[in-house]
Legacy VTK file of the C-alpha trace (Angstrom):
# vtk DataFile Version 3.0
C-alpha trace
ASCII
DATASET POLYDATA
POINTS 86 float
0.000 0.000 0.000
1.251 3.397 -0.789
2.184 5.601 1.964
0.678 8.288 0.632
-2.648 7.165 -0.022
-4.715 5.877 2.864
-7.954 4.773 1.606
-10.195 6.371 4.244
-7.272 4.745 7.361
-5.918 7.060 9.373
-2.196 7.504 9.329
-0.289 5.828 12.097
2.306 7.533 14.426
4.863 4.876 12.742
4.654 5.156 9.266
5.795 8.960 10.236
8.247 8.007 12.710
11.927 8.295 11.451
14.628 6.159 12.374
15.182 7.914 16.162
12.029 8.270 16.944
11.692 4.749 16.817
14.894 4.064 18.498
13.544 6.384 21.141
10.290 3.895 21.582
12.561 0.468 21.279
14.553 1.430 24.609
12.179 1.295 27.015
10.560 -1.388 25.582
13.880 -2.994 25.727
13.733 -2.776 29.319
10.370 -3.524 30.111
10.785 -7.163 28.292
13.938 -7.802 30.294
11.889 -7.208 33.351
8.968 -9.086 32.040
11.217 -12.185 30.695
12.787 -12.251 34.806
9.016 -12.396 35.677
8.056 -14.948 33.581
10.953 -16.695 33.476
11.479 -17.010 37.689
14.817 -15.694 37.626
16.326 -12.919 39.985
14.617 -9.207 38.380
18.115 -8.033 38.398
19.151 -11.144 35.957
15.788 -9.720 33.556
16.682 -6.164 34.177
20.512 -6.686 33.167
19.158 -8.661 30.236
17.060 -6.004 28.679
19.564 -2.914 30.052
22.256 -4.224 27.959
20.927 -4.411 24.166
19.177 -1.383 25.590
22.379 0.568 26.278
23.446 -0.468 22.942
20.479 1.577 20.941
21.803 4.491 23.241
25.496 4.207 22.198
24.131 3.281 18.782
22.094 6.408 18.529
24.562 8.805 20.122
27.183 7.573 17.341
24.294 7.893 14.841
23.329 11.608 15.300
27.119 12.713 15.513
27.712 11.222 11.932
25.627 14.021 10.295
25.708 14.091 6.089
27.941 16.927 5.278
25.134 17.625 2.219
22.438 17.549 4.629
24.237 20.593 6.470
25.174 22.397 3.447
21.262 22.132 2.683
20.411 23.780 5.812
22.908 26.360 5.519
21.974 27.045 2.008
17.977 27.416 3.021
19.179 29.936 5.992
20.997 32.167 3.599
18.877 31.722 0.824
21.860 30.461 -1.433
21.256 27.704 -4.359
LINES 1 87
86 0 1 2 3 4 5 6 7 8 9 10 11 12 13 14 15 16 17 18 19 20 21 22 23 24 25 26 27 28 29 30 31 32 33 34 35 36 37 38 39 40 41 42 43 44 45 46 47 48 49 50 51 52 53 54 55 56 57 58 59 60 61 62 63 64 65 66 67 68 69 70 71 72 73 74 75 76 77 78 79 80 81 82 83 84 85
């Protein structure tokens, strides 16, 4: 289905989400499952906590090292729209 047609559907929050938004959204959830899993699972919550806290630090590292590599042509865009330049 194209995204830009809907058909008479509403639009959902994650076919406008970009990439951070839903890295924002997978970290907690991260978290929560580790917790859940050490529920489920009978295990010490700290065992479940550690086991959702680690992949979940590694969406944080990922997206700090993400949004520091910013496209040199997607700056020069912005600077060009702020000066009016073509």
């Amino acid at each position: 289905m194209n995204s830009k047609h809907h058909h008479g559907r509403w639009p959902t929050a994650v076919e406008h989400a970009s990439r951070f938004d839903l890295l924002l959204a997978a970290i907690p959830l991260l978290l929560a499952v580790g917790l859940g899993g050490g529920y489920l699972l009978s295990v010490p919550l700290f065992v479940g906590g550690m086991g959702g806290a680690v992949p979940a630090a590694g969406l944080v590292a990922y997206s700090v090292y993400a949004v520091t590599q910013v496209d040199d042509e997607y700056l020069s865009g912005c600077r060009s729209q702020k000066t009016g330049d073509d």
